[in-house]
N, CA, C and O atoms as a GROMACS GRO file, in nm:
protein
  268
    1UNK      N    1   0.702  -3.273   0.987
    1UNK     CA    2   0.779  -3.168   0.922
    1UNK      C    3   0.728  -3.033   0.970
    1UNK      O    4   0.610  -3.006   0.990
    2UNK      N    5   0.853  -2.931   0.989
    2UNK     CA    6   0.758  -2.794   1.049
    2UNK      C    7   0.714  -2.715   0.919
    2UNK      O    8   0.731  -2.721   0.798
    3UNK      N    9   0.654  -2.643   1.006
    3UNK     CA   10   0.512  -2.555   0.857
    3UNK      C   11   0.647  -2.438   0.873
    3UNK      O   12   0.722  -2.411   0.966
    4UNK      N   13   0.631  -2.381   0.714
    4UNK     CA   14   0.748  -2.294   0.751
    4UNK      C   15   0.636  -2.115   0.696
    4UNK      O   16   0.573  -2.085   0.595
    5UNK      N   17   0.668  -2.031   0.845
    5UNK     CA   18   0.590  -1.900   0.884
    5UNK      C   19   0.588  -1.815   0.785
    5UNK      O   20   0.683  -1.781   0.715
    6UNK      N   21   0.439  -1.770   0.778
    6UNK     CA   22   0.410  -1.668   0.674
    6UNK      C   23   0.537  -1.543   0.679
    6UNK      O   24   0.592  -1.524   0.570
    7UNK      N   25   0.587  -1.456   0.800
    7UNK     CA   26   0.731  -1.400   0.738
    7UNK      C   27   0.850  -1.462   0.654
    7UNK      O   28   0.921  -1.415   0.565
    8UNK      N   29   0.845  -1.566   0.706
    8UNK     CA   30   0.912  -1.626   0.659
    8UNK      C   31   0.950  -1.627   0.444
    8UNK      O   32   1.037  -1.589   0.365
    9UNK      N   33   0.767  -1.723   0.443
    9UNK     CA   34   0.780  -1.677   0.315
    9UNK      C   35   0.745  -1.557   0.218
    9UNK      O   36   0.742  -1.553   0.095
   10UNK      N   37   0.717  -1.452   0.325
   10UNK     CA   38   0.677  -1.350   0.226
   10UNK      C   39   0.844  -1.285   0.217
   10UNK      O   40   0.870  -1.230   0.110
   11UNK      N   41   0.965  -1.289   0.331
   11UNK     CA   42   1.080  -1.256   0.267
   11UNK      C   43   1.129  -1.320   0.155
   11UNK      O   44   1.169  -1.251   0.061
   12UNK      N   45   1.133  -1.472   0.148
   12UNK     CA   46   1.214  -1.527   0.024
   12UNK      C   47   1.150  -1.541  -0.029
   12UNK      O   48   1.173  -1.644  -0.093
   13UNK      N   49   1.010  -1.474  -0.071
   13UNK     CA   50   0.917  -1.428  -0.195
   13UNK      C   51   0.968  -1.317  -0.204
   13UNK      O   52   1.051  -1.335  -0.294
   14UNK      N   53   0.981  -1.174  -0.161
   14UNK     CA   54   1.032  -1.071  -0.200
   14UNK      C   55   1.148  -1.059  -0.235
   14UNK      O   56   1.177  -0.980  -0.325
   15UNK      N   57   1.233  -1.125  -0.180
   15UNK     CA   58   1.367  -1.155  -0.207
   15UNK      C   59   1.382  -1.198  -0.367
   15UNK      O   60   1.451  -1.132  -0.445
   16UNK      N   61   1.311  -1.316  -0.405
   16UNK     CA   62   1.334  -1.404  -0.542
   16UNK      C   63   1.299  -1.260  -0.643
   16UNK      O   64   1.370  -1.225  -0.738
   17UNK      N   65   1.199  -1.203  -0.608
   17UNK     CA   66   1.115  -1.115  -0.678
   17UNK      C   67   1.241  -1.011  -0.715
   17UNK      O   68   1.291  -1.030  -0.825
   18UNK      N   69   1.307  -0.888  -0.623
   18UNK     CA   70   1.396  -0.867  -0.624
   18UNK      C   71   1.507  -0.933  -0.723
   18UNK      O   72   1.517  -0.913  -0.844
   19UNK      N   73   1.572  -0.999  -0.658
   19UNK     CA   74   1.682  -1.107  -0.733
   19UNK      C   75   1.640  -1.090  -0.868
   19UNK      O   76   1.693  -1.002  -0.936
   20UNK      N   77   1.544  -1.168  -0.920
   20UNK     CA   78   1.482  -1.201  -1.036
   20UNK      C   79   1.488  -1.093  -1.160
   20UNK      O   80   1.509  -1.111  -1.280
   21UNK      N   81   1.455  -0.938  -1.061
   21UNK     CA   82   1.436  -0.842  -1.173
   21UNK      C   83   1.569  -0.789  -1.176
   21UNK      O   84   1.585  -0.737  -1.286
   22UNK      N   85   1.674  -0.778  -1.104
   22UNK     CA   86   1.808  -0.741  -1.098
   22UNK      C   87   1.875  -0.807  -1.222
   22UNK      O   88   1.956  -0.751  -1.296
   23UNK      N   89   1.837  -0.911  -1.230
   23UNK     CA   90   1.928  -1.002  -1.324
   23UNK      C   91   1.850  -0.999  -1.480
   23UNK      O   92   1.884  -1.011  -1.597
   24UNK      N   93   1.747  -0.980  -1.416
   24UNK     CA   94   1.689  -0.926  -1.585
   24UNK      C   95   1.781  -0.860  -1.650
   24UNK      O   96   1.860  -0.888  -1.740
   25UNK      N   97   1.743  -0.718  -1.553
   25UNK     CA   98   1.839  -0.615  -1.603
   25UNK      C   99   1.916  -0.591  -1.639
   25UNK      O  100   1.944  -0.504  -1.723
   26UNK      N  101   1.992  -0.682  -1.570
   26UNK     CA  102   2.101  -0.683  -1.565
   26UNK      C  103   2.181  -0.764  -1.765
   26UNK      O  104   2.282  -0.742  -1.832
   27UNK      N  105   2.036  -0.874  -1.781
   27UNK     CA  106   2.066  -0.950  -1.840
   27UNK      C  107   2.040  -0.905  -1.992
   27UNK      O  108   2.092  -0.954  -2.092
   28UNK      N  109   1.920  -0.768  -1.984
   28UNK     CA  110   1.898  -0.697  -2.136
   28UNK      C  111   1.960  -0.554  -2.114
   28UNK      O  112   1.912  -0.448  -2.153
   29UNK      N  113   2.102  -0.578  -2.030
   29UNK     CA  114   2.209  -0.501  -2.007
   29UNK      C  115   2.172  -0.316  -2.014
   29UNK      O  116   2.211  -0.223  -2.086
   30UNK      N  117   2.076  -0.329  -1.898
   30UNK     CA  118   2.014  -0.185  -1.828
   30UNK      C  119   2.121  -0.143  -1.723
   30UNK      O  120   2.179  -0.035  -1.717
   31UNK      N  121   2.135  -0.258  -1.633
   31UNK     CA  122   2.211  -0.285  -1.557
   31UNK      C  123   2.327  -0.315  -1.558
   31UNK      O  124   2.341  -0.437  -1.546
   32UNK      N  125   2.452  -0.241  -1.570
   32UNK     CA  126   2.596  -0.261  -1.608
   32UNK      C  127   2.690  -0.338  -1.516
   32UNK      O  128   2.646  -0.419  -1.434
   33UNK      N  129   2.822  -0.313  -1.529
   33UNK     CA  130   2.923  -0.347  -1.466
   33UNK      C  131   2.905  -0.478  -1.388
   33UNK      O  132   2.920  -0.471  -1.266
   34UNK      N  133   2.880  -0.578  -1.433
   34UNK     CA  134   2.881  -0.736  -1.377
   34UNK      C  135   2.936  -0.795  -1.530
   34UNK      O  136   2.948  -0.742  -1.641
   35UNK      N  137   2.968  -0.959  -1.465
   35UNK     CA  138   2.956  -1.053  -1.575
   35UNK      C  139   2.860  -1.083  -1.632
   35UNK      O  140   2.870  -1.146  -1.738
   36UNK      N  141   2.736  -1.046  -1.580
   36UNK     CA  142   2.619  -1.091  -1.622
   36UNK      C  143   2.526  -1.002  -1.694
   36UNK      O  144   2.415  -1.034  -1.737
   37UNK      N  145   2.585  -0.886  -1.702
   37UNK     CA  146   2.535  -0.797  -1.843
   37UNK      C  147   2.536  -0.819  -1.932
   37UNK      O  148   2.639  -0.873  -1.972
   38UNK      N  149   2.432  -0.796  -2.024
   38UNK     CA  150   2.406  -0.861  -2.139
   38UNK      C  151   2.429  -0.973  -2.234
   38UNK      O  152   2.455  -0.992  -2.352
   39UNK      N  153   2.398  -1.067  -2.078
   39UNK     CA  154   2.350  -1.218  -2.125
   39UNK      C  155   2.241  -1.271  -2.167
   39UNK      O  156   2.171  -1.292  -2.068
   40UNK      N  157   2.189  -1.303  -2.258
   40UNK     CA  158   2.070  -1.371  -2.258
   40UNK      C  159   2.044  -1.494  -2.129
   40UNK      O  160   1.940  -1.480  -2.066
   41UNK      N  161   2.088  -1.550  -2.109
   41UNK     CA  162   2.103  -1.669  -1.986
   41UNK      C  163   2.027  -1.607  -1.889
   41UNK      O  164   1.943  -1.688  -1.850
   42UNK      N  165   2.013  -1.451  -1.802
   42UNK     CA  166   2.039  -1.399  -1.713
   42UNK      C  167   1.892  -1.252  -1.779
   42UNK      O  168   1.856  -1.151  -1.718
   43UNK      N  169   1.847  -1.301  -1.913
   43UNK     CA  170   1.751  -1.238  -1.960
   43UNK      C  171   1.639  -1.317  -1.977
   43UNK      O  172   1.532  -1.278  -2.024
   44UNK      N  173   1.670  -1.448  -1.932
   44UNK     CA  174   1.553  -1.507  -1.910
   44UNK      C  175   1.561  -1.604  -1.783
   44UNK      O  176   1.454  -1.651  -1.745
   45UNK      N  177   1.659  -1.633  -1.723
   45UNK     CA  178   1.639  -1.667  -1.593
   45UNK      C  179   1.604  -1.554  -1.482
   45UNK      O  180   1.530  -1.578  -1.386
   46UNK      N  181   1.664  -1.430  -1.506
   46UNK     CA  182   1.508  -1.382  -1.438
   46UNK      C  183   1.403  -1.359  -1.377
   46UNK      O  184   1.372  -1.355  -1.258
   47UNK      N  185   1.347  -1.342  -1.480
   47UNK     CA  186   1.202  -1.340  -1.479
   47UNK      C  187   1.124  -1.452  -1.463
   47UNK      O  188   1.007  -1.444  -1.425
   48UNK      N  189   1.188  -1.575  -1.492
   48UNK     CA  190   1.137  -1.682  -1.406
   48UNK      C  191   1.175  -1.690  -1.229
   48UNK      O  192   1.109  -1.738  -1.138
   49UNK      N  193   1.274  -1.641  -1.228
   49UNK     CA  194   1.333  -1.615  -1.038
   49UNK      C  195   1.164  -1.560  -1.013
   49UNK      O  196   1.080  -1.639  -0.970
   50UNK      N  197   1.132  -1.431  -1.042
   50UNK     CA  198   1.088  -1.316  -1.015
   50UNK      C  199   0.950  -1.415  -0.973
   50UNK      O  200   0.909  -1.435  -0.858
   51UNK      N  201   0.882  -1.479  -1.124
   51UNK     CA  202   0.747  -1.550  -1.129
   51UNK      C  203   0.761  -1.641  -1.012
   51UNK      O  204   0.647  -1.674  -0.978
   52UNK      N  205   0.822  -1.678  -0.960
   52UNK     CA  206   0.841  -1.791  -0.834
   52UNK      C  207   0.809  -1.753  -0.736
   52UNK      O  208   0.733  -1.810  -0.658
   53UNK      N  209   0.886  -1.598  -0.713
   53UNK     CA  210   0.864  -1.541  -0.592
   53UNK      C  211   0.780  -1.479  -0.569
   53UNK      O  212   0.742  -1.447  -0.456
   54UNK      N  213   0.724  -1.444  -0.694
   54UNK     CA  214   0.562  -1.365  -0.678
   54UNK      C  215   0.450  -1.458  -0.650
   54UNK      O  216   0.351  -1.427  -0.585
   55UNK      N  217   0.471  -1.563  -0.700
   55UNK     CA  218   0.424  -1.715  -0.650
   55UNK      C  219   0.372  -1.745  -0.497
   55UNK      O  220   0.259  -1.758  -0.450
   56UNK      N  221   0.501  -1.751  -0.441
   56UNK     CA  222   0.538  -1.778  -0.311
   56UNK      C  223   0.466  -1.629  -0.262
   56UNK      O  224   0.379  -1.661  -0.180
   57UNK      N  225   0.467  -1.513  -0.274
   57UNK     CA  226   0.430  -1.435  -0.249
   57UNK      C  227   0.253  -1.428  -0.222
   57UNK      O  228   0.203  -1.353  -0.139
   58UNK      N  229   0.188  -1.503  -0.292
   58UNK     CA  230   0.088  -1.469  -0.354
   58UNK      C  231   0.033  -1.584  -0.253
   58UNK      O  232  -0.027  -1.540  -0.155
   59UNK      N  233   0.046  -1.727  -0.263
   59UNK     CA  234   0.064  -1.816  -0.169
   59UNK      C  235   0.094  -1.804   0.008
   59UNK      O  236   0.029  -1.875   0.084
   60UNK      N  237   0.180  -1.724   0.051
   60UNK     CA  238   0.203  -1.671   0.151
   60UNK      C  239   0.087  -1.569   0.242
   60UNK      O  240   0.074  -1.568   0.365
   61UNK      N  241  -0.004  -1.471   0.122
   61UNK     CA  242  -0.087  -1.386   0.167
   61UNK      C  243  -0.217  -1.457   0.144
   61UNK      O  244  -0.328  -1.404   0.152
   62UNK      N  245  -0.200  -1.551   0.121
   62UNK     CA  246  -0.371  -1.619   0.135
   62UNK      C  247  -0.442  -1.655   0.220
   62UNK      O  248  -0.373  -1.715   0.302
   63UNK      N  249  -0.550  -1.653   0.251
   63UNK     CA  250  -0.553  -1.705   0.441
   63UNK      C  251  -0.614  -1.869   0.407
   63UNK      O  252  -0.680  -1.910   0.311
   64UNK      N  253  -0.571  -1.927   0.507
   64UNK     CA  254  -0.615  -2.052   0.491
   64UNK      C  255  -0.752  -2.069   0.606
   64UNK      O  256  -0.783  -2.007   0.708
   65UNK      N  257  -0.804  -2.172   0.541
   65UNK     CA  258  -0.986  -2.226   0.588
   65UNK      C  259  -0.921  -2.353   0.701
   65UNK      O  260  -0.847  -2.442   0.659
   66UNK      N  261  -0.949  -2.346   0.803
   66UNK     CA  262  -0.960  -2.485   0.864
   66UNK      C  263  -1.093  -2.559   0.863
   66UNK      O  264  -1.195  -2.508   0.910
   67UNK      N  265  -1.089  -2.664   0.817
   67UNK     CA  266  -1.252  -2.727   0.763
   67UNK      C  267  -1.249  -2.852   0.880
   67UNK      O  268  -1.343  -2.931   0.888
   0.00000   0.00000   0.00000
């Protein structure tokens, strides 16, 4: 299986991160004019997007040991 490249995942870590807080916003309706204003659904999916990608983020900038 191929190893998939640290750019790689530090975009669709920043990306989720992004995404994640948009829809917050969107979801404790900071953020207007969508369907998805002031949803709860979309006030807590989220910030779980966000925790994933900060995840992957965090994971991505680590350096790895070859032993």
């Amino acid at each position: 299986m191929a190893t998939v490249t640290r750019p790689v995942l530090l975009g669709v870590g920043a990306l989720l991160v992004i995404v994640g807080l948009v829809w917050f916003l969107q979801g404790i309706d900071v953020l207007g004019g969508s369907g998805m204003s002031g949803k709860t659904l979309w006030a807590v999916v989220g910030p779980i997007v966000a925790i994933v990608g900060a995840a992957i983020l965090v994971g991505a900038t680590r350096t790895r040991r070859d032993t």
